[in-house]
C-alpha positions in Angstrom: 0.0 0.0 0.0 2.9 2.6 0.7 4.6 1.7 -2.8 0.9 2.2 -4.3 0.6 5.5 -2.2 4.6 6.8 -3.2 3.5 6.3 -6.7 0.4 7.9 -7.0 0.5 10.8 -4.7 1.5 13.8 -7.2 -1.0 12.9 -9.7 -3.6 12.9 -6.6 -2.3 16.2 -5.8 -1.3 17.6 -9.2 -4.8 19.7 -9.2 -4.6 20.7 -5.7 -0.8 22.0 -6.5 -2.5 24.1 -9.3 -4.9 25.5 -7.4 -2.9 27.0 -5.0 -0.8 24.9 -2.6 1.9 25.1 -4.9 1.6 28.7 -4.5 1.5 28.7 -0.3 4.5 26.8 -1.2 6.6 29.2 -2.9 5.5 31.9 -0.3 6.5 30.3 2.8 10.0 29.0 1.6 10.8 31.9 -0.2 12.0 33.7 3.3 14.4 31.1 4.4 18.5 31.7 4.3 21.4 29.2 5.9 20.9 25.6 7.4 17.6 24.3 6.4 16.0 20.8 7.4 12.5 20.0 5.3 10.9 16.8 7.3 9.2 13.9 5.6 10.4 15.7 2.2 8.2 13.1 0.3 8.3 13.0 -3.3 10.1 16.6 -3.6 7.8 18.6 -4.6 9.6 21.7 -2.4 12.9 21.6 -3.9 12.8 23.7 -6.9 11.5 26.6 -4.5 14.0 26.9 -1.9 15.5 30.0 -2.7 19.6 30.3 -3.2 20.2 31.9 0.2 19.4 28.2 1.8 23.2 27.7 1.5 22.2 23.9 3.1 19.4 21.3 2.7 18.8 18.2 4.5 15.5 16.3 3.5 14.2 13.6 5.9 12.3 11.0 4.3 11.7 7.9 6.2 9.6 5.8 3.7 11.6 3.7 1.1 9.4 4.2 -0.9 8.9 7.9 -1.2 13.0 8.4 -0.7 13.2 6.7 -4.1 11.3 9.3 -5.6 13.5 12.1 -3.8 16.3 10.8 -4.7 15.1 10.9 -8.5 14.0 14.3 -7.8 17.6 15.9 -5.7 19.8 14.2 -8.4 23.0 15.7 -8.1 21.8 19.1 -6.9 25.0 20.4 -4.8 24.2 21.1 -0.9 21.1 18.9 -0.5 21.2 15.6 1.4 18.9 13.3 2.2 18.8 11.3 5.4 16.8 8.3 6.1 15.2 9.1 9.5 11.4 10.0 11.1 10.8 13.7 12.5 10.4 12.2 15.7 14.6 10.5 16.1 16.6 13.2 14.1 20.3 11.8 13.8 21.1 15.9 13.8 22.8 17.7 16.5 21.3 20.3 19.0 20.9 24.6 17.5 22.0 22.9 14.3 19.5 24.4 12.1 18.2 28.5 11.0 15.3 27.0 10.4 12.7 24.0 9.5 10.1 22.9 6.9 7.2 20.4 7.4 4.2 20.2 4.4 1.1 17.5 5.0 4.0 16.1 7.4 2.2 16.7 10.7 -1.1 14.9 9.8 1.1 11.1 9.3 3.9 10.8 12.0 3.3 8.2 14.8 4.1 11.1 17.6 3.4 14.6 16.8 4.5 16.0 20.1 7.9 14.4 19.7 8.6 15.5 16.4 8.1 18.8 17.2 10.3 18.2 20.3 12.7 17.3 18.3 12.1 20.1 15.7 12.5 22.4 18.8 16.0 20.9 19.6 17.6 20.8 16.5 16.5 24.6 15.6 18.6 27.7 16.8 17.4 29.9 19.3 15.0 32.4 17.1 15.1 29.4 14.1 12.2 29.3 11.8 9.3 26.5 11.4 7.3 27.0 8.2 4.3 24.9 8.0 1.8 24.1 5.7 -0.9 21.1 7.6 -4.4 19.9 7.0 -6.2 19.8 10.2 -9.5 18.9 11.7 -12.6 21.1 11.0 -13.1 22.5 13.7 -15.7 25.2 12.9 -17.6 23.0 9.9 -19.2 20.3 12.7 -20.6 18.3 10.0 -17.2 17.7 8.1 -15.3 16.8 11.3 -18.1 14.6 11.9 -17.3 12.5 8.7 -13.3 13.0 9.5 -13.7 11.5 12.3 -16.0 8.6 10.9 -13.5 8.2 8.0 -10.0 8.8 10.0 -9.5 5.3 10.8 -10.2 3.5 7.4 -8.4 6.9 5.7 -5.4 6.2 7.6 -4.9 2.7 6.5 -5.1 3.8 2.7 -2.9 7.0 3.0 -0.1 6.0 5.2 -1.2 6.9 8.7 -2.8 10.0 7.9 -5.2 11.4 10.0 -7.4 14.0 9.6 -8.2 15.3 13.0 -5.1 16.6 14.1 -5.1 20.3 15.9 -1.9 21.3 14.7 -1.9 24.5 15.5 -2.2 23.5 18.9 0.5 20.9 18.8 2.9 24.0 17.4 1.9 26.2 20.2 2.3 23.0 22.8 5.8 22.0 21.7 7.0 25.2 23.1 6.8 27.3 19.3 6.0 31.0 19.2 3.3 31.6 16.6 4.4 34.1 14.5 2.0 34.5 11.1 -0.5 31.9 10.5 -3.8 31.6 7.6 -6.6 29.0 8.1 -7.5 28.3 4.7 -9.8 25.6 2.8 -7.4 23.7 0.9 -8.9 23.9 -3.1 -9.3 21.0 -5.1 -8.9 18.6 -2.4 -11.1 15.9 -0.8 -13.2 17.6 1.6 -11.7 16.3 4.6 -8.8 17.6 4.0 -9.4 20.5 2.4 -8.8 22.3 6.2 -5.6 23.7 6.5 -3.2 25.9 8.6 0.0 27.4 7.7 2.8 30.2 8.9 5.6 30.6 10.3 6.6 29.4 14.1 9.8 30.5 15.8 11.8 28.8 18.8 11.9 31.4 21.1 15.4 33.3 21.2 18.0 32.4 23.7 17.4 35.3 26.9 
């Protein structure tokens, strides 16, 4: 099922891309300068917009799978590496990072609260997290009704992804300052996951 899901997931998301997450995309990396880490980097689809000041990339990727893809998609690109290993165990050291990247990452891992844990750690004092998520629907009753009907069968087909994660929350919980954030309805996409947040957190400077 995951080599069925590596395979197929940008031509289920090729109209979702064009309708504007490809867009929130662009937006949110186009800030980001020095040491960058992107979490469960999937298939790629963030590497033509990192913009030349990221002077270092590391992509995590812990599905065989999808890292087959990402290495297709990195090639030989000079400064990006690509390291076999979950957001929640990063095999990086301690203030390593300036800043972090997770996109429709949040929603799958086994341990949210740890990943970010260990987002916090390996980002500097004053380092960046740019997220984009899909989250529960929290203010459309009816729809997280049905996520939560459909969340456990959904998560079997699409690789542990659940659809009533408050991610926002889970930022703010994980010790992250909230610094710009937009709740948006995701177009194109499958109802229930059409709900999305995504900004920019910060690890709160060093006193």
């Amino acid at each position: 099922m995951l080599r069925v899901v590596a395979n197929l997931y940008d031509r289920f998301m090729s109209e979702v891309e064009e309708a504007g997450l490809s867009k929130w995309r662009s937006e949110l990396l186009a800030g980001l300068a020095g040491e960058v880490l992107e979490v469960g980097a999937g298939t790629g689809r963030n590497i033509e917009l990192y913009p030349p000041d990221v002077r270092g990339l590391v992509l995590t990727e812990p599905d065989r799978h999808m890292r087959a893809l990402l290495e297709r998609a990195v090639g030989g690109r000079d400064g990006v590496t690509i390291a076999n290993a979950p957001a929640e165990h990063l095999p990086f050291a301690d203030e390593r990072f300036d800043a972090a990247v997770s996109t429709l990452v949040l929603c799958s891992v086994r341990d949210p609260a740890a990943a970010l844990s260990e987002l916090y750690r390996v980002l500097r004092p004053g380092g960046k997290l740019v997220f984009i998520e899909h989250v529960a629907a929290r203010d459309r009753p009816r729809r997280l009704l049905w996520q939560r009907r459909l969340e456990p069968f959904w998560r079997r087909l699409a690789g542990n992804c659940h659809l009533t994660r408050d991610t926002e929350q889970e930022i703010v919980s994980g010790g992250f300052e909230i610094v710009e954030i937009e709740r948006q309805s995701m177009r194109k996409a499958l109802a229930i996951i059409r709900p999305t947040v995504r900004g920019i957190a910060r690890r709160p400077a060093a006193a």
